[in-house]
C-alpha atoms as an extended CHARMM CRD file, in Angstrom:
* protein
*
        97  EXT
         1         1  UNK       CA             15.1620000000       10.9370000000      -11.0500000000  PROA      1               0.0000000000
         2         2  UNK       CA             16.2440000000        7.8040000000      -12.7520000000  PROA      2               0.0000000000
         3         3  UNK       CA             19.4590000000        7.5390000000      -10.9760000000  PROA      3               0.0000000000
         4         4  UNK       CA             18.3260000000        8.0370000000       -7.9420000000  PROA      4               0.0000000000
         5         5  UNK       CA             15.1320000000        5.2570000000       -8.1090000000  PROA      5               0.0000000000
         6         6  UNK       CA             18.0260000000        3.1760000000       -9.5290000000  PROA      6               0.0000000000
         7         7  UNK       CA             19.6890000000        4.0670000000       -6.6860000000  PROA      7               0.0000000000
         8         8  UNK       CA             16.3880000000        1.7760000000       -4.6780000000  PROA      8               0.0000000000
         9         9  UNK       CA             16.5890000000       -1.0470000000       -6.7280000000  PROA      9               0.0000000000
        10        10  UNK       CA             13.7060000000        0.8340000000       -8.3910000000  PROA      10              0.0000000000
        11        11  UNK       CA             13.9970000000        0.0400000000      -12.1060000000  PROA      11              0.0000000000
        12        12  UNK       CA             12.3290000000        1.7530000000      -15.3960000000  PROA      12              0.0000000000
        13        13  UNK       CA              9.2870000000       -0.1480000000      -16.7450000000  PROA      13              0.0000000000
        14        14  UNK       CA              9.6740000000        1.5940000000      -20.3570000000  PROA      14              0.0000000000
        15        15  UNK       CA             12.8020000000        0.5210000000      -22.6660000000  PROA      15              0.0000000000
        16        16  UNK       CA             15.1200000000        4.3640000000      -22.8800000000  PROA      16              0.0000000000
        17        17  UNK       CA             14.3580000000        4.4070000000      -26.6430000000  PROA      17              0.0000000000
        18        18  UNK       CA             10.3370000000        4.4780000000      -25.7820000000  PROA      18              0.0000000000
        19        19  UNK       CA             10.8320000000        6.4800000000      -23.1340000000  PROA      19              0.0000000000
        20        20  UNK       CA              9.4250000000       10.0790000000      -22.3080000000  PROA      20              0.0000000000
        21        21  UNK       CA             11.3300000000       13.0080000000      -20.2070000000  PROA      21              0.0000000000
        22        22  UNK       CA              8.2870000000       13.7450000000      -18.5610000000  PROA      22              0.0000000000
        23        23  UNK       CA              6.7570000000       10.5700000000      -17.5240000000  PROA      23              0.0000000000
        24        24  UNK       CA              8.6880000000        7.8750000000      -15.8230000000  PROA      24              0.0000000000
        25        25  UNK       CA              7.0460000000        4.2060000000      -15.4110000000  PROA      25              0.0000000000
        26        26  UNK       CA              8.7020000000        2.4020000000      -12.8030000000  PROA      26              0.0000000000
        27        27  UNK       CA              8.1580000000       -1.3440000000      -11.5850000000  PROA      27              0.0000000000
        28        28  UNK       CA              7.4510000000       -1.8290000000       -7.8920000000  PROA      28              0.0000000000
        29        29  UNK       CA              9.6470000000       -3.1720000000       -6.0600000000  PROA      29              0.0000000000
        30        30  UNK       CA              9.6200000000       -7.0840000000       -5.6320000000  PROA      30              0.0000000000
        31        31  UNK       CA              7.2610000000       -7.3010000000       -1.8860000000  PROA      31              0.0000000000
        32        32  UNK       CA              5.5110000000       -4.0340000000       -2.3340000000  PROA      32              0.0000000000
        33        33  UNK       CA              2.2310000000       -3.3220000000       -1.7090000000  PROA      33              0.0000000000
        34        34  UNK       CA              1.1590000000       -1.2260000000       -3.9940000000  PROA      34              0.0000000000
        35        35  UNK       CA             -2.2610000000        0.3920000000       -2.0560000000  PROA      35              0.0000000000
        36        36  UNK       CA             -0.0520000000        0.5300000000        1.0690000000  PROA      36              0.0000000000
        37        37  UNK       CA              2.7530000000        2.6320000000       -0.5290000000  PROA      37              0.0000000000
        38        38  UNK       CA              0.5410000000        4.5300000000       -1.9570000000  PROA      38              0.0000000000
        39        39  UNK       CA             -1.5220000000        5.7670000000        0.5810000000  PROA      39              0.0000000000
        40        40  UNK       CA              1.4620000000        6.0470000000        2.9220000000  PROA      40              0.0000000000
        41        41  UNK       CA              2.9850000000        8.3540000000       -0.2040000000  PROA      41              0.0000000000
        42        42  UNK       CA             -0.1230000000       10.6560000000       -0.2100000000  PROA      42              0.0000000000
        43        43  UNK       CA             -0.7920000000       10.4420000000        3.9240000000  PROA      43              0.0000000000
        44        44  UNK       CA              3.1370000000       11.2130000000        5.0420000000  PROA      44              0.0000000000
        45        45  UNK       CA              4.3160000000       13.1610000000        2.0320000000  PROA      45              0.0000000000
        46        46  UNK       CA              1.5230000000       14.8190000000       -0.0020000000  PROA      46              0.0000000000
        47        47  UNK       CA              3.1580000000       12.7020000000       -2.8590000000  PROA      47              0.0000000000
        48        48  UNK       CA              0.5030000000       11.1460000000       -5.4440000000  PROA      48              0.0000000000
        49        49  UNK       CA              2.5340000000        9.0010000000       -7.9410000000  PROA      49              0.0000000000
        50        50  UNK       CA             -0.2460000000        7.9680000000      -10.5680000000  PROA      50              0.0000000000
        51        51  UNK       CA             -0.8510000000        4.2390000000      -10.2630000000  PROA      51              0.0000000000
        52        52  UNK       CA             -0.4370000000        1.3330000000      -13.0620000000  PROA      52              0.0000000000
        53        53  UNK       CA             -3.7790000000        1.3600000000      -15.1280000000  PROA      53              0.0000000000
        54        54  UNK       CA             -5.3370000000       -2.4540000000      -16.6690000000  PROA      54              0.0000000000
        55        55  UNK       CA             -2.5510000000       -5.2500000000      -16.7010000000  PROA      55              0.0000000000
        56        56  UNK       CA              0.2930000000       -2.9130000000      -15.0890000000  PROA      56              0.0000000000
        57        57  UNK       CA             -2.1950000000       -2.4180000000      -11.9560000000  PROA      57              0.0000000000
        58        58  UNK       CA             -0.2350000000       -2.8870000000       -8.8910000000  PROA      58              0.0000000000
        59        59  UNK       CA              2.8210000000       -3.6500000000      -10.7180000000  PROA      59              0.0000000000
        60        60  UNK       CA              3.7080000000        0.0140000000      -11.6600000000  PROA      60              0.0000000000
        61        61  UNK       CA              4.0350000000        3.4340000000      -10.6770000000  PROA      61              0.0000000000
        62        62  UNK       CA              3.5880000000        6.6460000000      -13.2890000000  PROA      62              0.0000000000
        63        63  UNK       CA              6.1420000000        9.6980000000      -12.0200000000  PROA      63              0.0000000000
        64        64  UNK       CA              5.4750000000       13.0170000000      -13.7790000000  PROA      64              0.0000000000
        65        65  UNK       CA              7.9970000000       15.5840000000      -14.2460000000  PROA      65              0.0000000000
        66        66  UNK       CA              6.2860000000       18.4250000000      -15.4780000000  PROA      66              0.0000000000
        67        67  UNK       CA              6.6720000000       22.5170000000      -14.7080000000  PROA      67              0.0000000000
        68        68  UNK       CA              8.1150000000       23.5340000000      -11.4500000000  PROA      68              0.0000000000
        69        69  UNK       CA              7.8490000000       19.6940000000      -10.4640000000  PROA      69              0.0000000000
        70        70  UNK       CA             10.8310000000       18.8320000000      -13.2320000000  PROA      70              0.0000000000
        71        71  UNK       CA             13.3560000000       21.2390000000      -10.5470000000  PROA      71              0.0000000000
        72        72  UNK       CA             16.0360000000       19.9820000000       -8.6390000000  PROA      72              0.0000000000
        73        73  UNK       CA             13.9540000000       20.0810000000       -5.1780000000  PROA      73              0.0000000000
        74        74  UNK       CA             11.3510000000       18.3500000000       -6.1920000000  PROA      74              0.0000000000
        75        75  UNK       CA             12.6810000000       15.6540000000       -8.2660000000  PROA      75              0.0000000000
        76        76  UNK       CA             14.9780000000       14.8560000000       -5.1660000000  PROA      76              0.0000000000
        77        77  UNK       CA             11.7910000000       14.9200000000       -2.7350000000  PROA      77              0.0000000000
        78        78  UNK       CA             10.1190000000       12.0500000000       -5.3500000000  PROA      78              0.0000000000
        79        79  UNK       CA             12.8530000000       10.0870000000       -4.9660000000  PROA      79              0.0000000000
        80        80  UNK       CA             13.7400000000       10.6340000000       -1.1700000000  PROA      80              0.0000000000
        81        81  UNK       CA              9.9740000000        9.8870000000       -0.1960000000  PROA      81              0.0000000000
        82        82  UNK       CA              9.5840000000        6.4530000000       -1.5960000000  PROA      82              0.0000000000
        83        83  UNK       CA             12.9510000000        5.6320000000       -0.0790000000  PROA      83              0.0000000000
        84        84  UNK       CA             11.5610000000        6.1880000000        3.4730000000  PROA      84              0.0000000000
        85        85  UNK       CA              8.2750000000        4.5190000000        2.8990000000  PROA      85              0.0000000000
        86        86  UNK       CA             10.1690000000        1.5140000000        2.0460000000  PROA      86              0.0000000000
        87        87  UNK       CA             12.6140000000        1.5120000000        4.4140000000  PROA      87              0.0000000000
        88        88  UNK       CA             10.0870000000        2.4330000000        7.0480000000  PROA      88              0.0000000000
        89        89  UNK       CA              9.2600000000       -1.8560000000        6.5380000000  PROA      89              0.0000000000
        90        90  UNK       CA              7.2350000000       -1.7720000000        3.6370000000  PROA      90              0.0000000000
        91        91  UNK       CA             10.2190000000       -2.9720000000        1.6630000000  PROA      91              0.0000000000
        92        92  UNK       CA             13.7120000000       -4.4300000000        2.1890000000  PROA      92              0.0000000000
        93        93  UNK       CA             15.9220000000       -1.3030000000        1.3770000000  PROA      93              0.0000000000
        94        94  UNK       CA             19.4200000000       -1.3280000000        0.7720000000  PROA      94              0.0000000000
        95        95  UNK       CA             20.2090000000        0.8800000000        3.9350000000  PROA      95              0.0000000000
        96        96  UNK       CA             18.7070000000       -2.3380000000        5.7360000000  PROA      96              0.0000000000
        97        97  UNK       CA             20.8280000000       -4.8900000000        3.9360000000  PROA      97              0.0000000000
């Protein structure tokens, strides 16, 4: 998972020493609209990431990895979905640089 968001310029929002397995906090992308990406997320892909709560609002996305969700397959589609909302014009990719 980490790799991979790395991978989109999408970086941790947690230092690795406070970090959890199961929960990954990841900044937003510099230009992305949070509601947009969201919805687009949860319309397209059946993908709800949970949002940034109080001061992280719009700044940060919570990605669980819990159950059958911490598998291969599904792991690869919460990384490969955000990847095509942003390239999709949301957000400059690196496929578009």
């Amino acid at each position: 998972m980490r790799d991979g968001l790395a991978d989109l310029d999408i970086e941790m929002a947690v230092q690795p020493e406070h970090r959890l397995p199961m929960l990954n906090a990841v900044r937003l992308p510099a230009g992305a609209k949070d509601a947009g990406i969201h919805r687009r997320l949860l319309d397209k892909f059946n993908l709800e990431v949970g949002p940034g709560l109080g001061p992280l609002k719009g700044k940060i996305w919570r990605i669980g990895l819990v159950g059958s969700g911490a598998r291969s397959k599904p792991v690869l589609f919460s990384v490969s979905a955000p990847e095509q909302t942003f390239c999709d014009g949301q957000v400059q990719c690196r496929s578009q640089s």
